[in-house]
C-alpha positions as CSV (number, residue, x, y, z in Angstrom):
1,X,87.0,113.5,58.6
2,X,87.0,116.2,60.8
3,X,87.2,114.2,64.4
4,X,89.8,112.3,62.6
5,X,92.2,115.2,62.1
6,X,91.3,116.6,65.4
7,X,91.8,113.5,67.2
8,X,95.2,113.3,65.5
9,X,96.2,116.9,66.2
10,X,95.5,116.5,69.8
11,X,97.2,112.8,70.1
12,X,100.8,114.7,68.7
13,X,100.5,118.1,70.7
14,X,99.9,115.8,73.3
15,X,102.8,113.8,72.2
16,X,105.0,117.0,71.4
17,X,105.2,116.4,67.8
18,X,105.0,119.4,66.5
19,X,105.5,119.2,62.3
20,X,104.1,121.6,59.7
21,X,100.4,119.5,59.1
22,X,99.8,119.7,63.3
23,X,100.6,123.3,63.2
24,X,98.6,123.6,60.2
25,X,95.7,121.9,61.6
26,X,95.8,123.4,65.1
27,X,95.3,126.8,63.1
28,X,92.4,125.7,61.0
29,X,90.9,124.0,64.4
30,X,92.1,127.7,66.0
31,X,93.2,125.8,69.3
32,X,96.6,126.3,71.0
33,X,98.4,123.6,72.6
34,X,97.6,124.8,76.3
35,X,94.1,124.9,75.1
36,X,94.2,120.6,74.4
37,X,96.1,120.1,77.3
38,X,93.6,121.7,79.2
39,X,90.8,120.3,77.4
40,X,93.3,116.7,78.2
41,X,93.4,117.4,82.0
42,X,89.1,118.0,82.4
43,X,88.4,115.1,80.7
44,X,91.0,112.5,82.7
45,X,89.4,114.3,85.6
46,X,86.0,113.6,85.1
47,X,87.0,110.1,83.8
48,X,88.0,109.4,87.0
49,X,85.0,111.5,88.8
50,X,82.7,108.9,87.1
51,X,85.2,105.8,87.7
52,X,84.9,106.0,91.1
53,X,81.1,107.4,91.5
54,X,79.8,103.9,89.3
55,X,82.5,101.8,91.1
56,X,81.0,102.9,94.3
57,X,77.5,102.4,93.2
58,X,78.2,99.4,92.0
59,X,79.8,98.2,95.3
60,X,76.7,99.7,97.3
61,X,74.7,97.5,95.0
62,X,76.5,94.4,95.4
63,X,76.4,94.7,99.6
64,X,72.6,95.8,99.1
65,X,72.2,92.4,97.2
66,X,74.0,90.1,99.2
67,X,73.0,91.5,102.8
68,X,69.5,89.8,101.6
């Protein structure tokens, strides 16, 4: 219950939707809406951190592999 409200609290800050059950929960989850949209920025980053180190080892794999 509780990941689902937060998950839902951050998806409309995210999406600017600011009504009286988001503001509500934001208080009760004591974030601000900077706070989510810089806990939104880390995690794309490191999404993409990881994205490209496992695409990379999985080329340097594949040309390991093949080269045999």
């Amino acid at each position: 219950m509780y990941s689902t409200v937060a998950l839902m609290t951050i998806s409309f800050t995210l999406l600017n939707i600011d009504t009286y059950y988001v503001q509500l929960s934001r208080t009760i989850l004591n974030v601000d809406p900077a706070d989510i949209s810089f806990i939104f920025t880390v995690v794309v980053i490191g999404a993409a951190v990881s994205f490209v180190y496992l695409l990379a080892t999985y080329f340097a794999n594949l040309v390991r592999v093949t080269s045999k």
